[in-house]
Chimera marker file (.cmm) of the C-alpha trace (Angstrom):
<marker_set name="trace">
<marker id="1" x="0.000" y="0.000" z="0.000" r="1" g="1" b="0" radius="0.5"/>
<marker id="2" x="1.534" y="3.066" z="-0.984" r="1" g="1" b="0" radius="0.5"/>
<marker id="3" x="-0.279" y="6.872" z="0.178" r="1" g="1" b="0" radius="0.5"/>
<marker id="4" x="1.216" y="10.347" z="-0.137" r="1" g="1" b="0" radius="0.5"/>
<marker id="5" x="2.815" y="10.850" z="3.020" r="1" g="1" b="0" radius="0.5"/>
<marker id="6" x="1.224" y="13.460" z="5.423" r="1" g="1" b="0" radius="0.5"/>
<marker id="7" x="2.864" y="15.654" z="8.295" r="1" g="1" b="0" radius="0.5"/>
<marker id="8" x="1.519" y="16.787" z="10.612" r="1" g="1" b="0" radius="0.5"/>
<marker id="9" x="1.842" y="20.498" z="10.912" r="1" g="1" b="0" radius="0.5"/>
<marker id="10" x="0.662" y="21.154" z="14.984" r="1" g="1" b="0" radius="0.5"/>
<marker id="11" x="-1.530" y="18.459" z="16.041" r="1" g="1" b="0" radius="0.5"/>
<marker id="12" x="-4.336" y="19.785" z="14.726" r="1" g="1" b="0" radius="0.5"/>
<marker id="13" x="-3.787" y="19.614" z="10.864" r="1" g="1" b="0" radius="0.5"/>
<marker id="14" x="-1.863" y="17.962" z="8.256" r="1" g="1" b="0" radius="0.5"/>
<marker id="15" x="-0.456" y="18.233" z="4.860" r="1" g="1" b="0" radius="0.5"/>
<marker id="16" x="1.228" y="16.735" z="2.259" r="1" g="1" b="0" radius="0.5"/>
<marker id="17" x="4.356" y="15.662" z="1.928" r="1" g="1" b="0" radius="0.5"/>
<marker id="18" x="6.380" y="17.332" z="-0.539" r="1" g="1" b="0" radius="0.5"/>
<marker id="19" x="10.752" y="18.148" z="-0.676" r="1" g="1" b="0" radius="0.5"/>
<marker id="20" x="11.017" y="18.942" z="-4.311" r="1" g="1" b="0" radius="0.5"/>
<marker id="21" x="8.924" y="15.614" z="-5.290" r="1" g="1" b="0" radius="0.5"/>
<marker id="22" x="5.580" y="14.307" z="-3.347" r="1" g="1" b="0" radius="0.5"/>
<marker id="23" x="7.004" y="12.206" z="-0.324" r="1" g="1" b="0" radius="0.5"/>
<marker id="24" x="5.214" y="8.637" z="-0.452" r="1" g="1" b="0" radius="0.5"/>
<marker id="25" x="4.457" y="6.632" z="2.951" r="1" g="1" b="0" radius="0.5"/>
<marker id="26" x="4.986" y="2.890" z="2.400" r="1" g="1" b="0" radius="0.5"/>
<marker id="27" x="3.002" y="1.857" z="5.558" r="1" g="1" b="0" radius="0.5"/>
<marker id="28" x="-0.138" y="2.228" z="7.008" r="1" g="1" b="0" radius="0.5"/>
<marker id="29" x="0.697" y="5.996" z="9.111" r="1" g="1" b="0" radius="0.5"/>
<marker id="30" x="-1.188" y="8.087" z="6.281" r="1" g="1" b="0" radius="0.5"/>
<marker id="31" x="-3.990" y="5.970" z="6.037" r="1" g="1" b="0" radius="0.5"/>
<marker id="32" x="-4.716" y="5.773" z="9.637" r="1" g="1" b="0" radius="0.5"/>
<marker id="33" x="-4.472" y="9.598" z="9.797" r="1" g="1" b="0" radius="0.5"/>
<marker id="34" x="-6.963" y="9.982" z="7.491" r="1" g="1" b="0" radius="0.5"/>
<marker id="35" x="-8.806" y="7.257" z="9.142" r="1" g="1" b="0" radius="0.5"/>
<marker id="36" x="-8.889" y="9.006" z="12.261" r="1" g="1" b="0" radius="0.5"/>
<marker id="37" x="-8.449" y="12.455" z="12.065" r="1" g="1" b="0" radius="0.5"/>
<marker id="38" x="-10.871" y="13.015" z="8.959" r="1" g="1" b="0" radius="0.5"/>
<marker id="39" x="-14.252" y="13.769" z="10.604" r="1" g="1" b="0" radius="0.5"/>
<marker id="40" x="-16.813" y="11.106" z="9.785" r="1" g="1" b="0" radius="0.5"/>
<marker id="41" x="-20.583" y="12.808" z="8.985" r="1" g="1" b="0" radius="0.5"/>
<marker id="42" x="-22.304" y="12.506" z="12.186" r="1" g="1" b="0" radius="0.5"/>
<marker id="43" x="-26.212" y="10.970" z="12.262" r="1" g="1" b="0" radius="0.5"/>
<marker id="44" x="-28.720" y="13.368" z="13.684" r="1" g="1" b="0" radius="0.5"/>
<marker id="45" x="-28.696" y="10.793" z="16.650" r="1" g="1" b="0" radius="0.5"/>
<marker id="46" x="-24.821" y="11.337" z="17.299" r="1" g="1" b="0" radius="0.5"/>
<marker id="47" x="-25.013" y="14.893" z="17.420" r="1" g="1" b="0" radius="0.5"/>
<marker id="48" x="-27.987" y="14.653" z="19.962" r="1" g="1" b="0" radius="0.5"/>
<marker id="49" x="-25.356" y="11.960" z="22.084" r="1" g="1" b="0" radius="0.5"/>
<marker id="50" x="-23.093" y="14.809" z="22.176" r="1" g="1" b="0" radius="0.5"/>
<marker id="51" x="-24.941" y="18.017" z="22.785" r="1" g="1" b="0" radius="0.5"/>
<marker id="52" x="-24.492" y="19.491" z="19.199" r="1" g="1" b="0" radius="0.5"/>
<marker id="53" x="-28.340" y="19.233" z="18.328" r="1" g="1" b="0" radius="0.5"/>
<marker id="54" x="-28.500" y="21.447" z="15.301" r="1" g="1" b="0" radius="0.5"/>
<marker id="55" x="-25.210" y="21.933" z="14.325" r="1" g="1" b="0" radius="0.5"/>
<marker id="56" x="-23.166" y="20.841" z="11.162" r="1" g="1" b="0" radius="0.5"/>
<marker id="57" x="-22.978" y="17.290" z="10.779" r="1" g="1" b="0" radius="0.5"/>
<marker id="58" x="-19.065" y="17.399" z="9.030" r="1" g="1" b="0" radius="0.5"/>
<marker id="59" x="-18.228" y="14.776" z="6.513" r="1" g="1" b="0" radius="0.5"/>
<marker id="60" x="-16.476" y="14.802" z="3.651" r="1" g="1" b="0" radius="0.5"/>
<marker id="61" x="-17.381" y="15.437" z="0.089" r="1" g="1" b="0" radius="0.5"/>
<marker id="62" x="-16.340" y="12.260" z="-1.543" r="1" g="1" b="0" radius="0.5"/>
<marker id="63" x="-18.570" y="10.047" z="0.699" r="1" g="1" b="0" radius="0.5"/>
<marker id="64" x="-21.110" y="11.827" z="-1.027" r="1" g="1" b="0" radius="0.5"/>
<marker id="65" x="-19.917" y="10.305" z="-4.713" r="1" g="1" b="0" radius="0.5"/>
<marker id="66" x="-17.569" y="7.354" z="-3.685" r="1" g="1" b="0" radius="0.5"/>
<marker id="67" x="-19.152" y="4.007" z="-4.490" r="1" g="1" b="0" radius="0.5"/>
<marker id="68" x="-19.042" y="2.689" z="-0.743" r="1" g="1" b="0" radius="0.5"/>
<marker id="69" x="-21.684" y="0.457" z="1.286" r="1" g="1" b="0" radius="0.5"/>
<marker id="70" x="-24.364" y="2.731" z="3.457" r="1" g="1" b="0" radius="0.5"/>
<marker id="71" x="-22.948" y="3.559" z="6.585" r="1" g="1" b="0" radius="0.5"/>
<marker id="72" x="-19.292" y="3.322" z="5.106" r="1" g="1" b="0" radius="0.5"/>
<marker id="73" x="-18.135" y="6.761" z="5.446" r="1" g="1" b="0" radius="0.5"/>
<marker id="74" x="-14.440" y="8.258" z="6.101" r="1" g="1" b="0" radius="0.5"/>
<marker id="75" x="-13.005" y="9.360" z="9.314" r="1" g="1" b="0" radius="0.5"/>
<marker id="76" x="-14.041" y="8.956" z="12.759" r="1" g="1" b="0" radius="0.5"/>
<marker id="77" x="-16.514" y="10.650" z="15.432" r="1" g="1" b="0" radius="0.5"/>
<marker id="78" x="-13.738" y="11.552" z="17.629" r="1" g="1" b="0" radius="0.5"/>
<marker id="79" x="-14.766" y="15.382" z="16.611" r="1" g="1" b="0" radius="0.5"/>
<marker id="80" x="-17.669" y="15.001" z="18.532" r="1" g="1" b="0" radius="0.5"/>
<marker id="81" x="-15.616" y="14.388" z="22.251" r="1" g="1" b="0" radius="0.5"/>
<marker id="82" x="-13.836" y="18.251" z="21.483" r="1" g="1" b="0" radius="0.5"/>
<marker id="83" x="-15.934" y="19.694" z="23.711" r="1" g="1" b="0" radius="0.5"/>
<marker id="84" x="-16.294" y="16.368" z="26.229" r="1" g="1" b="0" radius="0.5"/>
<marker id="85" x="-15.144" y="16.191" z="29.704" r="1" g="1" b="0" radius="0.5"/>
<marker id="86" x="-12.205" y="13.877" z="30.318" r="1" g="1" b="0" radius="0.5"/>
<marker id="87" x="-14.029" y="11.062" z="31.725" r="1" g="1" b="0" radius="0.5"/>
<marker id="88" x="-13.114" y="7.071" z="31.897" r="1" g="1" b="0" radius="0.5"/>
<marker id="89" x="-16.478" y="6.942" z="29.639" r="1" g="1" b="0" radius="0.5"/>
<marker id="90" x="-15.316" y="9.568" z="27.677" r="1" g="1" b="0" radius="0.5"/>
<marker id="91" x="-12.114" y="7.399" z="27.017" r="1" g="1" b="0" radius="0.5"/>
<marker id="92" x="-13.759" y="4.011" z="26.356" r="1" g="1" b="0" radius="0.5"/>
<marker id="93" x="-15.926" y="5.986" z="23.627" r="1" g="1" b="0" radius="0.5"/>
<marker id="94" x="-12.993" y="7.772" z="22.079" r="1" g="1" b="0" radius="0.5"/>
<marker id="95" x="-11.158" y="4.439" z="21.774" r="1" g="1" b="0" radius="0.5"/>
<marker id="96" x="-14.552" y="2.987" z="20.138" r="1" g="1" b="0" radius="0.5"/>
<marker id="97" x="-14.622" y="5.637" z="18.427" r="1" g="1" b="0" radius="0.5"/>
<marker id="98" x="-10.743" y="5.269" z="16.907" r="1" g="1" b="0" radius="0.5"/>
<marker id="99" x="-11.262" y="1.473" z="16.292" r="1" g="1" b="0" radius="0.5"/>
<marker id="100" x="-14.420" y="1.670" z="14.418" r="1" g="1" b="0" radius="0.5"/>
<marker id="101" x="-12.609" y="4.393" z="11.910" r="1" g="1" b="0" radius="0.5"/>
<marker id="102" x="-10.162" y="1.813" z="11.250" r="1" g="1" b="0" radius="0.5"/>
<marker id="103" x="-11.804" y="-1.372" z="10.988" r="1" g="1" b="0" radius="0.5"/>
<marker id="104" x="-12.317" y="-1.304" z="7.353" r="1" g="1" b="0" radius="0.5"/>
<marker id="105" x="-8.634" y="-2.530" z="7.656" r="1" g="1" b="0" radius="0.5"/>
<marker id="106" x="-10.254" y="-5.411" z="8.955" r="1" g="1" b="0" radius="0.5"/>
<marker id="107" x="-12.819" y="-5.663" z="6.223" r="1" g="1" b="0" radius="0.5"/>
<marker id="108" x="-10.306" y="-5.143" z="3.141" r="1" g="1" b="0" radius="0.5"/>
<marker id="109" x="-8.366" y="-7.294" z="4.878" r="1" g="1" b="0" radius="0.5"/>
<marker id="110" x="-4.710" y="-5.089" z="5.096" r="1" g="1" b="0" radius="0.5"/>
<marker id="111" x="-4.870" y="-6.211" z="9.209" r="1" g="1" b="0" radius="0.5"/>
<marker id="112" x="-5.885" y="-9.167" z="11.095" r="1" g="1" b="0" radius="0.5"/>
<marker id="113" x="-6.013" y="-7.186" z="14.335" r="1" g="1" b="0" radius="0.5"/>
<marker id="114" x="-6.411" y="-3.338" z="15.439" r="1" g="1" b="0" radius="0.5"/>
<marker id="115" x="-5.461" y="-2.650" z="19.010" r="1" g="1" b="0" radius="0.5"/>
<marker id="116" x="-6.199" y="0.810" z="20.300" r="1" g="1" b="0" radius="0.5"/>
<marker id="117" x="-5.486" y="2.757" z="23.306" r="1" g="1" b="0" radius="0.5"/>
<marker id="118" x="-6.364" y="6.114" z="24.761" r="1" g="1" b="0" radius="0.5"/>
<marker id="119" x="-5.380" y="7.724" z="28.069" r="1" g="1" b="0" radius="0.5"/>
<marker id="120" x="-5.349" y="11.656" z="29.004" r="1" g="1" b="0" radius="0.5"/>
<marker id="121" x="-1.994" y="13.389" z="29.412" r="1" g="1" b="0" radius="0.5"/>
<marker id="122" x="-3.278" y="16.572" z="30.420" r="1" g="1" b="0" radius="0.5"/>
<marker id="123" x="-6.239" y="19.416" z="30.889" r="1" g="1" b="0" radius="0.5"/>
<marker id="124" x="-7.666" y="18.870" z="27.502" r="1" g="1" b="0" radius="0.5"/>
<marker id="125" x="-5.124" y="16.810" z="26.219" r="1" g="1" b="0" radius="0.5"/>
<marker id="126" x="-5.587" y="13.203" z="24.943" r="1" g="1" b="0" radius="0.5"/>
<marker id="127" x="-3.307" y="10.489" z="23.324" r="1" g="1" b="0" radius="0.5"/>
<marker id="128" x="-3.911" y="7.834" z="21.058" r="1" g="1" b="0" radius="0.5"/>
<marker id="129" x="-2.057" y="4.692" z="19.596" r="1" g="1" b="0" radius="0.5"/>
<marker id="130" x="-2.878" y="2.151" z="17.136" r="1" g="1" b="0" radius="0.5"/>
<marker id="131" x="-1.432" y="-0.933" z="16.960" r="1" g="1" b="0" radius="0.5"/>
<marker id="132" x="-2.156" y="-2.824" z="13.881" r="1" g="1" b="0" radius="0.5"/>
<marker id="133" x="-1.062" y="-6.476" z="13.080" r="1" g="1" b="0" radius="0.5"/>
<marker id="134" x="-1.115" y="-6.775" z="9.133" r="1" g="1" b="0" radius="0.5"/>
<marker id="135" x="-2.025" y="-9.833" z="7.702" r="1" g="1" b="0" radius="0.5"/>
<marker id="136" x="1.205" y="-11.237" z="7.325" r="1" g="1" b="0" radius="0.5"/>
<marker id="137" x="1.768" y="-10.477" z="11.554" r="1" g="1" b="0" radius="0.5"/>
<marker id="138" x="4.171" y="-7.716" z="11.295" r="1" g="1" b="0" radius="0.5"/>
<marker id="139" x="3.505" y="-4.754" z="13.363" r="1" g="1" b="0" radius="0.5"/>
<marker id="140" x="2.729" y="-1.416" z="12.831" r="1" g="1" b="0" radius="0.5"/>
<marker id="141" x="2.061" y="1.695" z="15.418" r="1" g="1" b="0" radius="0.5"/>
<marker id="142" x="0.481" y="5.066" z="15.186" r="1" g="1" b="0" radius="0.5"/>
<marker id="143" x="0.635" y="7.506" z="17.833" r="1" g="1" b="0" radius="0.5"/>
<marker id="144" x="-0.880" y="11.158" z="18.081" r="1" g="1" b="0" radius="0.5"/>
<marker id="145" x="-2.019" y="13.405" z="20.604" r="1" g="1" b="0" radius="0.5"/>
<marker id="146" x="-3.952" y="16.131" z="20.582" r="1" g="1" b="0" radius="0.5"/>
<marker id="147" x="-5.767" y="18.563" z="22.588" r="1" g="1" b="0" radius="0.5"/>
<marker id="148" x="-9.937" y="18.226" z="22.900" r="1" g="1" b="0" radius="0.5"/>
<marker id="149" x="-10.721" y="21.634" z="22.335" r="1" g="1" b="0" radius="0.5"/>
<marker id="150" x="-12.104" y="23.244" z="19.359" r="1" g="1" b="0" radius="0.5"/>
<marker id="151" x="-10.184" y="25.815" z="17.373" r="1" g="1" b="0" radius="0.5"/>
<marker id="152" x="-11.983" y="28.575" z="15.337" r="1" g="1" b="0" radius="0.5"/>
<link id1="1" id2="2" r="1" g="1" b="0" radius="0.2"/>
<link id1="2" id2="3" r="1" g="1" b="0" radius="0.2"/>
<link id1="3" id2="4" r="1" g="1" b="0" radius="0.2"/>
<link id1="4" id2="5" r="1" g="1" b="0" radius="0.2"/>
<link id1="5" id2="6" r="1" g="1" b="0" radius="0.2"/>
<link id1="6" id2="7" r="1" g="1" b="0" radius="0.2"/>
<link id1="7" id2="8" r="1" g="1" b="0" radius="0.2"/>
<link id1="8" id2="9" r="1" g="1" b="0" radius="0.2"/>
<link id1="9" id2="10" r="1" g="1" b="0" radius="0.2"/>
<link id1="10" id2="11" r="1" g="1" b="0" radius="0.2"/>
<link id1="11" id2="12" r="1" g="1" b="0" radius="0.2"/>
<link id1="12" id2="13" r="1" g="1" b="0" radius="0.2"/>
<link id1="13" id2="14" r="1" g="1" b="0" radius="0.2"/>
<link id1="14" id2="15" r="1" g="1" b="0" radius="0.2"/>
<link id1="15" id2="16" r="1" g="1" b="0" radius="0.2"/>
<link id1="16" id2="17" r="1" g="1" b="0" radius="0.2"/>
<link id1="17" id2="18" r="1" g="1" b="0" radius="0.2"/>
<link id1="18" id2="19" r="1" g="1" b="0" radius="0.2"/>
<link id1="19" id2="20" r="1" g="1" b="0" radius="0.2"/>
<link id1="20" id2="21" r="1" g="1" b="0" radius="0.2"/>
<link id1="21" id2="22" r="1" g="1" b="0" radius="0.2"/>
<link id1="22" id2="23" r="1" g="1" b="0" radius="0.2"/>
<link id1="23" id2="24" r="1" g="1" b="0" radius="0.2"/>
<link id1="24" id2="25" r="1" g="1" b="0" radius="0.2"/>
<link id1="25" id2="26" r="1" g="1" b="0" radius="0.2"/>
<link id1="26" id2="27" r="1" g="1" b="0" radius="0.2"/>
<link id1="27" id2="28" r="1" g="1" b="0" radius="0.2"/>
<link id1="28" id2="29" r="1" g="1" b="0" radius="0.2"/>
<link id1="29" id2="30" r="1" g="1" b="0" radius="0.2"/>
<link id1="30" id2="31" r="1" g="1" b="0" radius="0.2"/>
<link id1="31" id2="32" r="1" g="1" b="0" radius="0.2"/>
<link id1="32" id2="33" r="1" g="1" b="0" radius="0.2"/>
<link id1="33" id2="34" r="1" g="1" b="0" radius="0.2"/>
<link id1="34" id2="35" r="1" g="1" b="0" radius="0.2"/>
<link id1="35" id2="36" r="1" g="1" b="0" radius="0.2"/>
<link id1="36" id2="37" r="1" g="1" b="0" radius="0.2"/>
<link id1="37" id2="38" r="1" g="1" b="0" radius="0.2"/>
<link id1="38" id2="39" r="1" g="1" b="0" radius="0.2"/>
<link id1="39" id2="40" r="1" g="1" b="0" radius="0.2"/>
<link id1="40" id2="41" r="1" g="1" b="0" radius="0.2"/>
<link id1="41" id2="42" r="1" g="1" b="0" radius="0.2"/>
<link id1="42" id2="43" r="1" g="1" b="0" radius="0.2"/>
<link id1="43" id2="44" r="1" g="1" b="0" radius="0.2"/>
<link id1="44" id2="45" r="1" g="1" b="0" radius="0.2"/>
<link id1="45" id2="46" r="1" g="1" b="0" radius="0.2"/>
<link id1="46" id2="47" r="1" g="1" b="0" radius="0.2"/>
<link id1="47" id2="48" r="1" g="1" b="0" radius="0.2"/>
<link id1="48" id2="49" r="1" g="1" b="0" radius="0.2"/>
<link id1="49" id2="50" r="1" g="1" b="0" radius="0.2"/>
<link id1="50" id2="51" r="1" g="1" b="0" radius="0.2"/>
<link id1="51" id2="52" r="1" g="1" b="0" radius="0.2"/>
<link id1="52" id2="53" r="1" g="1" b="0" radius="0.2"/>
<link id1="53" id2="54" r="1" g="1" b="0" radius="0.2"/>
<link id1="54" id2="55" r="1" g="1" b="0" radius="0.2"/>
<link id1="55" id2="56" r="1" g="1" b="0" radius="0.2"/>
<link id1="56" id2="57" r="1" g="1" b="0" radius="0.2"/>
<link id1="57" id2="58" r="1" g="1" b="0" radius="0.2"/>
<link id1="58" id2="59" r="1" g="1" b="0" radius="0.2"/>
<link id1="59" id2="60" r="1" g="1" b="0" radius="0.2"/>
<link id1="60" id2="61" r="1" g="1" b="0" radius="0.2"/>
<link id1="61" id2="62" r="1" g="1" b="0" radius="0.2"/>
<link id1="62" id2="63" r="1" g="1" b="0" radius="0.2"/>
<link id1="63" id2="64" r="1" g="1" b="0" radius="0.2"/>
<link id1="64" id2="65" r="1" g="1" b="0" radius="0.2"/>
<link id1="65" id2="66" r="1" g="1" b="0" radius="0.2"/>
<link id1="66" id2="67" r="1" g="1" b="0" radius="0.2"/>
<link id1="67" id2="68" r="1" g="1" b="0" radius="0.2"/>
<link id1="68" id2="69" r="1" g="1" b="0" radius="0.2"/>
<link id1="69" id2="70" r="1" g="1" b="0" radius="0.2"/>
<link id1="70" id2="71" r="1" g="1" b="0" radius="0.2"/>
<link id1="71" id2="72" r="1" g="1" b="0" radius="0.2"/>
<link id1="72" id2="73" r="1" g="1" b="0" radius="0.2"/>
<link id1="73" id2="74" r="1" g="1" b="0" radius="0.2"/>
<link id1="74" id2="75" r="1" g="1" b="0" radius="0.2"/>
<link id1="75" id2="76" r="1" g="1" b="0" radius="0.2"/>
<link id1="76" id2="77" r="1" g="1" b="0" radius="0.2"/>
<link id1="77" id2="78" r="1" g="1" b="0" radius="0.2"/>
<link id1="78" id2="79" r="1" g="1" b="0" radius="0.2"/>
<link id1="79" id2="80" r="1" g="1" b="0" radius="0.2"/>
<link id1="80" id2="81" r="1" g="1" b="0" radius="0.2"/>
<link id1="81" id2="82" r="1" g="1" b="0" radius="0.2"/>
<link id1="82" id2="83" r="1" g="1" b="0" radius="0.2"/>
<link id1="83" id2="84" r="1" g="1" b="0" radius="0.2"/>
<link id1="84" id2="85" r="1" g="1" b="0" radius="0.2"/>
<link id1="85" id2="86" r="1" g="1" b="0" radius="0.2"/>
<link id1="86" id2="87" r="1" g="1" b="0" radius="0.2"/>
<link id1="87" id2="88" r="1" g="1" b="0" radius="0.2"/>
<link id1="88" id2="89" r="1" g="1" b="0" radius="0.2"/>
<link id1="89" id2="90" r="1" g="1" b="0" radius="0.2"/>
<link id1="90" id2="91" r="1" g="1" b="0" radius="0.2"/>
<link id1="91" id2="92" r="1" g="1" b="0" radius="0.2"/>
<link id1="92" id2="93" r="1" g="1" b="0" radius="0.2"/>
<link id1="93" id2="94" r="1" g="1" b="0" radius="0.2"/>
<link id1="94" id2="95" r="1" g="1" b="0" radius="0.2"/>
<link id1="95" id2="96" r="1" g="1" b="0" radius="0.2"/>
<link id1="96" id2="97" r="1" g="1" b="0" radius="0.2"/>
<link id1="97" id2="98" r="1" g="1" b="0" radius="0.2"/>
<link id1="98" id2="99" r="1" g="1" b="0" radius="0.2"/>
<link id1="99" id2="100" r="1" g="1" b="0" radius="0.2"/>
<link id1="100" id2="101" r="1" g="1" b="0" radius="0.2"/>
<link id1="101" id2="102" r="1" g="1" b="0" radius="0.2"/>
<link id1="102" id2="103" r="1" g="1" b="0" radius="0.2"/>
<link id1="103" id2="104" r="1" g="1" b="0" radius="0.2"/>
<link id1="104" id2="105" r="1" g="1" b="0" radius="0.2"/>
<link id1="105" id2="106" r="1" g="1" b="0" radius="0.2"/>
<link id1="106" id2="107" r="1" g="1" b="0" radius="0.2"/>
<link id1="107" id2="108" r="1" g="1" b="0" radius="0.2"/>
<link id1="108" id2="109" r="1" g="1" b="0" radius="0.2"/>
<link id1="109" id2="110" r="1" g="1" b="0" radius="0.2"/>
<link id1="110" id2="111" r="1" g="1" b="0" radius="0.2"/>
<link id1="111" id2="112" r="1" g="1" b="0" radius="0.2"/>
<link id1="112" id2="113" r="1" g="1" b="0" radius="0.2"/>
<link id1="113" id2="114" r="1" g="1" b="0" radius="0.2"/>
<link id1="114" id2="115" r="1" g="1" b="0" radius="0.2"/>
<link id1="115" id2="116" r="1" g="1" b="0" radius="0.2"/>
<link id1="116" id2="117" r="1" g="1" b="0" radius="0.2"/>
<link id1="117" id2="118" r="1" g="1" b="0" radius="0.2"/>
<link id1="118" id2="119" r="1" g="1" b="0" radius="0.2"/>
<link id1="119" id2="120" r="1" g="1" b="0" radius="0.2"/>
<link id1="120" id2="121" r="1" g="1" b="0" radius="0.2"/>
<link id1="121" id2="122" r="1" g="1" b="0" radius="0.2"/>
<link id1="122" id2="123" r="1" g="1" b="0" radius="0.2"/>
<link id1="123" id2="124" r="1" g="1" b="0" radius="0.2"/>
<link id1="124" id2="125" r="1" g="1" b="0" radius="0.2"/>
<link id1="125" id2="126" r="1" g="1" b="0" radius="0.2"/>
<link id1="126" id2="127" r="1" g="1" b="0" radius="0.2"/>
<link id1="127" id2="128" r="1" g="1" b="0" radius="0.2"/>
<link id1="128" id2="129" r="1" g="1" b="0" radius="0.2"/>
<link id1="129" id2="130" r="1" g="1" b="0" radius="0.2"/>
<link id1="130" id2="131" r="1" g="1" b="0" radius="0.2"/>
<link id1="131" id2="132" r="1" g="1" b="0" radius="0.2"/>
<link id1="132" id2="133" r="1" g="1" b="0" radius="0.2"/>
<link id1="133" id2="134" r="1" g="1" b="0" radius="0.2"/>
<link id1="134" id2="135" r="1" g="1" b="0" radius="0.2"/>
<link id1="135" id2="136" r="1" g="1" b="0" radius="0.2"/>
<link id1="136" id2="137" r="1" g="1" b="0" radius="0.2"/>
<link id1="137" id2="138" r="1" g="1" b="0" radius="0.2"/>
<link id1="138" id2="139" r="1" g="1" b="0" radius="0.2"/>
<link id1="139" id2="140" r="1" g="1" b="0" radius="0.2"/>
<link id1="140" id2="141" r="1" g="1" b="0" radius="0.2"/>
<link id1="141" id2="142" r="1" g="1" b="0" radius="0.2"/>
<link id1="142" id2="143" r="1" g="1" b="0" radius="0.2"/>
<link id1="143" id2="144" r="1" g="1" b="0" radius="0.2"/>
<link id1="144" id2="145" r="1" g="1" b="0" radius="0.2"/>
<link id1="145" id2="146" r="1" g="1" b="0" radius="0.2"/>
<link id1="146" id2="147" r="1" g="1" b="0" radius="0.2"/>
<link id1="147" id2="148" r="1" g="1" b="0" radius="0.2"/>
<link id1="148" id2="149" r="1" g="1" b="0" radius="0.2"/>
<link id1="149" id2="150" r="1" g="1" b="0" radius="0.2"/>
<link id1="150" id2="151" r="1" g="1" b="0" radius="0.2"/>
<link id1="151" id2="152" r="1" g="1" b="0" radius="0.2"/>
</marker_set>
């Protein structure tokens, strides 16, 4: 699987790779940063869940033409814990949350297992890693923080 690579520019955004020639990633890192930081459109019933009643759903425009299954959309929810107090239930849902923005990994079969933890490391501050075991049991780990606040 080869992606364009991304890097990260401060935790909050990314873009592409470039040093005189687009930089390609040979692993899995850009596709579980899309995965994961991408926000996924949220149902009416989400943004209830999360106190955002009424406001924009998010998405992306290509879900909107891509030939995928209902319900197969890009990104994750995790958007919808910015404004979420850092609770253990908070945590279990963000890690949900995570895992079920990767498991078409699972699906397409490029892993056989995703593994993902989240813990706070601050006031408003949350970490993440993935650990995905590719089909042919090598290892591969993704690891981000960022802060749960919204920037505007």
């Amino acid at each position: 699987m080869t992606d364009l690579a991304l890097i990260l520019q401060d935790g909050l955004s990314a873009d592409i790779a470039f040093d005189g020639d687009f930089i390609t990633d040979e692993g899995l890192r850009t596709a579980v940063l899309i995965s994961v930081l991408t926000d996924a459109r949220a149902s009416e019933d989400d943004l209830k869940r999360f106190n955002r009643a009424g406001e924009d759903a998010r998405g992306v425009w290509w879900d909107t033409i891509a030939p995928v299954t209902e319900g197969d959309n890009t990104g994750s929810l995790l958007w919808l814990l910015t404004r979420a107090k850092q609770t253990e239930e908070n945590r279990r849902i963000a890690r949900d949350m995570i895992s079920a923005s990767l498991a078409w990994m699972i699906e397409d079969q490029v892993a056989k297992a995703i593994d993902v933890t989240v813990q706070f490391v601050g006031i408003g501050l949350v970490a993440w890693r993935a650990r995905i075991t590719k089909i042919d049991g090598t290892r591969f780990d993704v690891e981000w923080q960022a802060t749960l606040k919204e920037t505007n």
